[in-house]
LOVEXTOR-429998 format. One record per residue (C-alpha): residue in one letter; x, y, z; residue number from 1. Coordinates in pm, 1 decimal. Layout:
<pts>
{"a"; {X; Y; Z}; NUM}
...
</pts>
This chain:
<pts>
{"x"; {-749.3; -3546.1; 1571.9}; 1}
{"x"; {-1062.2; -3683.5; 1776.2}; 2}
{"x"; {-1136.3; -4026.7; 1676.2}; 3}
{"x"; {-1509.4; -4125.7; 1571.4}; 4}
{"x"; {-1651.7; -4425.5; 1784.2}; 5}
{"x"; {-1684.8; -4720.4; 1638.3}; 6}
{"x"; {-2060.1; -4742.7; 1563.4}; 7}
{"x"; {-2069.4; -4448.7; 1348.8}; 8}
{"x"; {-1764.2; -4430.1; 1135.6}; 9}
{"x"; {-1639.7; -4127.8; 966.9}; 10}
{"x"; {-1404.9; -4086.4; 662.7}; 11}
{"x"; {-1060.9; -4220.1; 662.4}; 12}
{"x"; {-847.8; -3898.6; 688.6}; 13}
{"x"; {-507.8; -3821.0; 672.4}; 14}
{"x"; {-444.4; -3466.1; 787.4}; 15}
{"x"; {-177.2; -3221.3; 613.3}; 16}
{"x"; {-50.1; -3152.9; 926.0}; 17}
{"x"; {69.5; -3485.6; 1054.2}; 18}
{"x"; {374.7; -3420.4; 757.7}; 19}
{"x"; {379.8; -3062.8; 728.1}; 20}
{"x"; {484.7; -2966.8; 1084.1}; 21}
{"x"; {403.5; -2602.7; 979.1}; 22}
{"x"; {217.9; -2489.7; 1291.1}; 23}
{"x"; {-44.5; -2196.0; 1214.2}; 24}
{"x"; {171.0; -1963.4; 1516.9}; 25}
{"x"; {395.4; -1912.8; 1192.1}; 26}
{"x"; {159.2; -1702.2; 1028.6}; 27}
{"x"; {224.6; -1367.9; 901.8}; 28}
{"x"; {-5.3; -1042.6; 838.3}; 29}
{"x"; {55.7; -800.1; 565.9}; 30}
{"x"; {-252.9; -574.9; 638.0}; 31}
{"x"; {12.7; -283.6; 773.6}; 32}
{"x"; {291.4; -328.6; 509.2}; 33}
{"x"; {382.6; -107.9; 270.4}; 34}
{"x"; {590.4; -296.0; -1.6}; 35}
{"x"; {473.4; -452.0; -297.2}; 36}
{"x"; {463.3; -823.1; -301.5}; 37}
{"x"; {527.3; -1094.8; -646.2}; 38}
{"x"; {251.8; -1328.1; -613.7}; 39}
{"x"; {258.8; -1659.8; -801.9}; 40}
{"x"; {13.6; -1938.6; -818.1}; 41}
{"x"; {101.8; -2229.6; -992.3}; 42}
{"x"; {-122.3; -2505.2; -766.8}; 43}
{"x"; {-435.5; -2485.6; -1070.9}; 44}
{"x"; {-485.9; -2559.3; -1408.7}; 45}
{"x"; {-386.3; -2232.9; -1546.7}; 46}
{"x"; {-90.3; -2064.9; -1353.4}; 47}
{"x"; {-154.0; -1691.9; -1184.5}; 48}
{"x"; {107.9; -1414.9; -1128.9}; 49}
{"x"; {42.8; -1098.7; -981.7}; 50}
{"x"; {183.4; -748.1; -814.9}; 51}
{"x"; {27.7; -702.1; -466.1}; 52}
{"x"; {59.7; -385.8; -227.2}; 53}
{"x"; {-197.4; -261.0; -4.8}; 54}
{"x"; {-513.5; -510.7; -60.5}; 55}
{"x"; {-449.2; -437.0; -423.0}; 56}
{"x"; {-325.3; -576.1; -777.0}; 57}
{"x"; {-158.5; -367.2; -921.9}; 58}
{"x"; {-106.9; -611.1; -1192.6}; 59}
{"x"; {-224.6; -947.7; -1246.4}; 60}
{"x"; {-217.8; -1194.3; -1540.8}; 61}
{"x"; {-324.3; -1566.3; -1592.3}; 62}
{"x"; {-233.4; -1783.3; -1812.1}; 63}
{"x"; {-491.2; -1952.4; -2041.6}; 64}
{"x"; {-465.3; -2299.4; -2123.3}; 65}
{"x"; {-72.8; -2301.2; -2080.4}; 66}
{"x"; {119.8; -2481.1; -1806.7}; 67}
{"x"; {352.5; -2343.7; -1579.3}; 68}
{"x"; {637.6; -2495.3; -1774.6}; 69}
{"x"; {561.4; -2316.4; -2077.0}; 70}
{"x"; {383.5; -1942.5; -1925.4}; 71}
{"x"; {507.0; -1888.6; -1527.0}; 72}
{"x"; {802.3; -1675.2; -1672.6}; 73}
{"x"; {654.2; -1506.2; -1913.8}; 74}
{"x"; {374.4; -1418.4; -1659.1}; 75}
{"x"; {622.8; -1289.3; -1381.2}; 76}
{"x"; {783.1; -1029.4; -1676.2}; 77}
{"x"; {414.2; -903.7; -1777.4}; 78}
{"x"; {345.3; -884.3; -1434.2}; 79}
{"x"; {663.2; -716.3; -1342.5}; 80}
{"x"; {607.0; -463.2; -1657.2}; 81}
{"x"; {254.2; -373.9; -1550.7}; 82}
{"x"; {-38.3; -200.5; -1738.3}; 83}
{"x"; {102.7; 94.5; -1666.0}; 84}
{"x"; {461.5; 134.8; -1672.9}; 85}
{"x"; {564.1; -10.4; -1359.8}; 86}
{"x"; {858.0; -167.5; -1535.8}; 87}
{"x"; {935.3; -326.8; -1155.2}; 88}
{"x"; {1268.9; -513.1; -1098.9}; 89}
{"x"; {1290.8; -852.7; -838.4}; 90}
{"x"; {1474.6; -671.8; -670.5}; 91}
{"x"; {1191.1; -376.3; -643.2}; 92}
{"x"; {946.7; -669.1; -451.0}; 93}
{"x"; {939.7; -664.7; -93.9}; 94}
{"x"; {899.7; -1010.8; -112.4}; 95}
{"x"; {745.3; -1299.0; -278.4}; 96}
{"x"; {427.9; -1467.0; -195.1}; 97}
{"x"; {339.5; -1860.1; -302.3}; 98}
{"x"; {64.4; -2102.9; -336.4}; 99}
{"x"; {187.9; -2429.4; -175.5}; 100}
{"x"; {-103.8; -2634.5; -235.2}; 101}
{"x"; {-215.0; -2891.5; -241.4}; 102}
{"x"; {-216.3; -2905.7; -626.3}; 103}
{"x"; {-19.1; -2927.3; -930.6}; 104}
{"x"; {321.9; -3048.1; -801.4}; 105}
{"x"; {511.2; -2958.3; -1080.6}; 106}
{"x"; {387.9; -2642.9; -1075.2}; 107}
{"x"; {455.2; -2574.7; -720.5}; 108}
{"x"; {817.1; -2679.1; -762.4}; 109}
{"x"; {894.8; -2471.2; -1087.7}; 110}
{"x"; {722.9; -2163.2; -821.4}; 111}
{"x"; {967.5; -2315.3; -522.1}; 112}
{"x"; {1256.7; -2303.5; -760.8}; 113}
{"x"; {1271.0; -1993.8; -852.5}; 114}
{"x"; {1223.8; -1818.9; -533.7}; 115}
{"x"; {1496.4; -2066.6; -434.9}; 116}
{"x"; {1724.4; -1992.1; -729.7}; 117}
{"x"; {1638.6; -1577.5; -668.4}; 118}
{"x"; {1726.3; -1598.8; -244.5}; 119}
{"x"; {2061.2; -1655.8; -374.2}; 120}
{"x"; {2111.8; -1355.0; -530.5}; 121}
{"x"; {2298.3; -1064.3; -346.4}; 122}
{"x"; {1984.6; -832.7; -423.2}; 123}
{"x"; {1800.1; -1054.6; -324.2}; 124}
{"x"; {1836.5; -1327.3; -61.2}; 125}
{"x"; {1674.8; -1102.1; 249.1}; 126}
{"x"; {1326.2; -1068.0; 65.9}; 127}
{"x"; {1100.0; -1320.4; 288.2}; 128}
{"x"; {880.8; -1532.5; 93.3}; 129}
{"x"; {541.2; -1653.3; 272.0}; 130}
{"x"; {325.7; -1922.2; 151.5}; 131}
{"x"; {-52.5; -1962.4; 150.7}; 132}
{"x"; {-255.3; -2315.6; 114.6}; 133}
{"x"; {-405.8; -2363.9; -197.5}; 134}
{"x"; {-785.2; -2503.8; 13.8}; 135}
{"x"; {-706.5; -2265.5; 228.2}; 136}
{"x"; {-695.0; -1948.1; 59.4}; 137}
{"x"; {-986.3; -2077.1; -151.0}; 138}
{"x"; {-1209.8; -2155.1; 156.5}; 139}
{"x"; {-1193.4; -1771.0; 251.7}; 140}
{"x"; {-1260.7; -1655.0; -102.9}; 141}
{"x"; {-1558.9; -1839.5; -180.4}; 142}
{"x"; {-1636.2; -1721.5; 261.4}; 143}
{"x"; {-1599.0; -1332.6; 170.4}; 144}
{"x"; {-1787.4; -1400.7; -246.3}; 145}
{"x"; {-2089.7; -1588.6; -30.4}; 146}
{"x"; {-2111.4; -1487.7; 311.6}; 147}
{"x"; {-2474.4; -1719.5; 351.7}; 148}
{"x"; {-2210.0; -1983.2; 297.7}; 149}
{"x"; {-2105.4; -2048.6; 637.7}; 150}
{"x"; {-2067.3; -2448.9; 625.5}; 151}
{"x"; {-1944.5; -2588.9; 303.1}; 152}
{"x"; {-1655.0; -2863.8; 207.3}; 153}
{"x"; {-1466.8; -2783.3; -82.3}; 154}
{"x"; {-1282.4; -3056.6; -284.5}; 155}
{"x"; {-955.7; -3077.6; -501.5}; 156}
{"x"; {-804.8; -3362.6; -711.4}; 157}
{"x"; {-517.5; -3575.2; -472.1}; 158}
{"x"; {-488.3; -3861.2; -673.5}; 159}
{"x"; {-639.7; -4148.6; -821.6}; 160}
{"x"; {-941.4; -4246.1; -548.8}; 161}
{"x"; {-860.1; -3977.4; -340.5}; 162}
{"x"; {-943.1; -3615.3; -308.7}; 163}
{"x"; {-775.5; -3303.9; -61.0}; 164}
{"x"; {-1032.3; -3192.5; 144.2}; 165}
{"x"; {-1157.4; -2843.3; 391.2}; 166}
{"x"; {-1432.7; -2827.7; 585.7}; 167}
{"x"; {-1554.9; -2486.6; 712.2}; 168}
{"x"; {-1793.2; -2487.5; 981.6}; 169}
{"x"; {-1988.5; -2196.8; 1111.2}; 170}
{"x"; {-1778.2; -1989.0; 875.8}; 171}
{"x"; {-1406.4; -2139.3; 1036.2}; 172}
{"x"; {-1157.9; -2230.1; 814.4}; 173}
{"x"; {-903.5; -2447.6; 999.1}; 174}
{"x"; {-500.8; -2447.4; 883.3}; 175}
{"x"; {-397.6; -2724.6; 632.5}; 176}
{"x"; {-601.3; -3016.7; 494.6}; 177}
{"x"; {-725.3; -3336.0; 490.7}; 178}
{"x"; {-720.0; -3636.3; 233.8}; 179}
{"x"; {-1016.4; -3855.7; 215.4}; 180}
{"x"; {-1150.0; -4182.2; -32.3}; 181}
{"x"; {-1368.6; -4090.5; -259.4}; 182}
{"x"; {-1571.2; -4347.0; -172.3}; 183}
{"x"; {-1618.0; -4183.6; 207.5}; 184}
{"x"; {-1676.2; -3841.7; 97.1}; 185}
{"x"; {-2029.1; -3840.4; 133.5}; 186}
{"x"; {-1970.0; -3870.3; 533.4}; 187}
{"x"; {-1872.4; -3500.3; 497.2}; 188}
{"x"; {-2118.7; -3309.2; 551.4}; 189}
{"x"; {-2234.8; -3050.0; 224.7}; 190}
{"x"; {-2251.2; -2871.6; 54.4}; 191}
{"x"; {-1916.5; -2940.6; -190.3}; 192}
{"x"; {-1768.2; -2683.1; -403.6}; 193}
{"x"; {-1440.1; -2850.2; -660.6}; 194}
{"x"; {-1131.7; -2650.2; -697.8}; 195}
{"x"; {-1064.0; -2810.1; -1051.6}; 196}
{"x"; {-660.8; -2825.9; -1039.8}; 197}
{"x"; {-573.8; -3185.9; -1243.8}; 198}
{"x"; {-839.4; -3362.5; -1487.0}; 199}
{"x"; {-863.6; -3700.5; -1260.9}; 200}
{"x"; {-1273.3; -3678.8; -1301.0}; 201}
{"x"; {-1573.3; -3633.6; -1141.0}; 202}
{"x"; {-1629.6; -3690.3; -747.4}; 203}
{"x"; {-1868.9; -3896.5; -675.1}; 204}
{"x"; {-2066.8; -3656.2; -496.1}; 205}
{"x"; {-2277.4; -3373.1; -640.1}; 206}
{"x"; {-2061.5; -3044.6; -618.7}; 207}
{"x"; {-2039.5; -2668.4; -772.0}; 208}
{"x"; {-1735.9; -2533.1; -958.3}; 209}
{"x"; {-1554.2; -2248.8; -768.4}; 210}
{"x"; {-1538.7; -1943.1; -943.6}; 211}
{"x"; {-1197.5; -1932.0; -1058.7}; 212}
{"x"; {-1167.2; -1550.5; -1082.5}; 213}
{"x"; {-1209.1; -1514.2; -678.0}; 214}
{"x"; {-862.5; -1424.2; -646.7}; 215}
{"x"; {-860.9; -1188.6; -895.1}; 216}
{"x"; {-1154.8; -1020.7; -783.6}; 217}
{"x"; {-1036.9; -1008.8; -388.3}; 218}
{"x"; {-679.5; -903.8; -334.5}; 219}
{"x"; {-774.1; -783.2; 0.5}; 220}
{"x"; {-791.1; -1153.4; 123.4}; 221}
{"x"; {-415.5; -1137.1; 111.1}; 222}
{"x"; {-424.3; -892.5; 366.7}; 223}
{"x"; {-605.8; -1161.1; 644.5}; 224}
{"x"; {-431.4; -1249.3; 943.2}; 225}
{"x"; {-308.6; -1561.4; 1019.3}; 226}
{"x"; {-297.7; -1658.2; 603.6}; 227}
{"x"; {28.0; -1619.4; 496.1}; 228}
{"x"; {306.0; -1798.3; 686.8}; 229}
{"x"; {695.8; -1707.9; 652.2}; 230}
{"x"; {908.1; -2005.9; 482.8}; 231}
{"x"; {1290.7; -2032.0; 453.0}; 232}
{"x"; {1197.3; -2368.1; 233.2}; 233}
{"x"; {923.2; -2282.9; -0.3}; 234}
{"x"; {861.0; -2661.8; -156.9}; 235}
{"x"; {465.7; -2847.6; -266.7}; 236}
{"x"; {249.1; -2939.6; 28.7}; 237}
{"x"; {120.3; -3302.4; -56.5}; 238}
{"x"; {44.5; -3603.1; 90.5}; 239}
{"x"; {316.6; -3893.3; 177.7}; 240}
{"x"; {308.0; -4184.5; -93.6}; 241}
{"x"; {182.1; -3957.8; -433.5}; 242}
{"x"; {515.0; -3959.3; -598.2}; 243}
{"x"; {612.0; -4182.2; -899.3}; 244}
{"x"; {922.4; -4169.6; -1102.0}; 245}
{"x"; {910.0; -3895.5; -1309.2}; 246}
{"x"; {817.0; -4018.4; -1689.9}; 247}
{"x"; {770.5; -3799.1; -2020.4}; 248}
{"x"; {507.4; -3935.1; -2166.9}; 249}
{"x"; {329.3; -3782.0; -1775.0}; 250}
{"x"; {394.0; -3442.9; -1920.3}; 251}
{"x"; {338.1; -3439.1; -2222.4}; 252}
</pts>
């Protein structure tokens, strides 16, 4: 990362990829395939499942005001059932496709253990599961919903005084992300659009609310090259130094 000089400061960043080590020459494309994919996104506030095959849902089902603890399984089964008799199996998926974040961590991790839990199964354990950033993905949504929109940040809660970060610049969406101060985000340059995954309040600079039916609404963004990248370890994508001993009272 090129370092600002001195006399005009930028934000203090620390970039996903300095922890991550997931280089972007991992990435996948799906655009040819012809298998049907699981697709789970647990990252936001309300947790997303759907069937994917050929730029498609063929089913898809959110879950309103419920957490992933209480809806991700009964979403995968709808899913899985379908609107019209699909009545899939696992074991019926080509393979399984994730939302790493940043985000909800206990979300990701209730996503990451299951696809852990299922690789174990005989029927199971060759299906290759691929992950997708949360800013990412979004970034190329809200790209291909408002073309104008070539240079844009968008913004998602990190934790307290801190927000995840993406530039896009000249329509570019770079790999990972970046975690800035709140207090230094208005040295990123506008406009800001919010991913609103955890209720730590407002930023303090003027922003838009994503649409949060994007996904729905553009399968075919699945299909991208250089998205989706293969993972024998599907796990949360934070930053070092945002965990705390797990309480219930947090969770409750």
């Amino acid at each position: 990362m090129e370092i600002q000089a001195a006399q005009n400061p930028g934000p203090t960043l620390r970039a996903s990829s300095e922890i991550c080590g997931k280089p972007a020459s991992d990435t996948v494309c799906l655009a040819d395939s012809t298998e049907m994919f699981l697709f789970l996104d647990a990252a936001g506030r309300e947790p997303f499942v759907g069937v994917w095959a050929h730029g498609i849902w063929l089913a898809c089902r959110y879950a309103e005001k419920q957490a992933a603890t209480e809806s991700l399984f009964t979403l995968i089964d709808d899913a899985l059932r379908g609107p019209w008799g699909l009545s899939m199996k696992l074991a019926d998926c080509g393979g399984f496709i994730f939302t790493e974040g940043p985000g909800s961590i206990l979300g990701i991790r209730i996503v990451a253990m299951a696809l852990r839990g299922w690789r174990a199964l005989p029927g199971l354990a060759h299906k290759p599961i691929y992950a997708v950033g949360s800013l990412e993905l979004s970034a190329h949504l809200l790209l291909r919903a408002k073309p104008e929109r070539r240079d844009f940040t968008l913004l998602a809660d990190s934790r307290q005084g801190w927000w995840n970060t993406a530039v896009v610049r000249d329509g570019v969406v770079a790999h990972g992300f970046n975690e800035v101060r709140g207090t230094e985000l208005s040295m990123l340059p506008g406009p800001f659009f919010r991913i609103t995954q955890r209720a730590l309040g407002a930023p303090p600079v003027a922003c838009e609310p994503l649409p949060e039916d994007l996904l729905e609404r553009d399968p075919t963004v699945l299909a991208m090259p250089n998205l989706l990248r293969e993972t024998d370890a599907p796990d949360a994508v934070n930053m070092p130094g945002q965990f705390v001993k797990w309480e219930p009272a947090r969770h409750r």
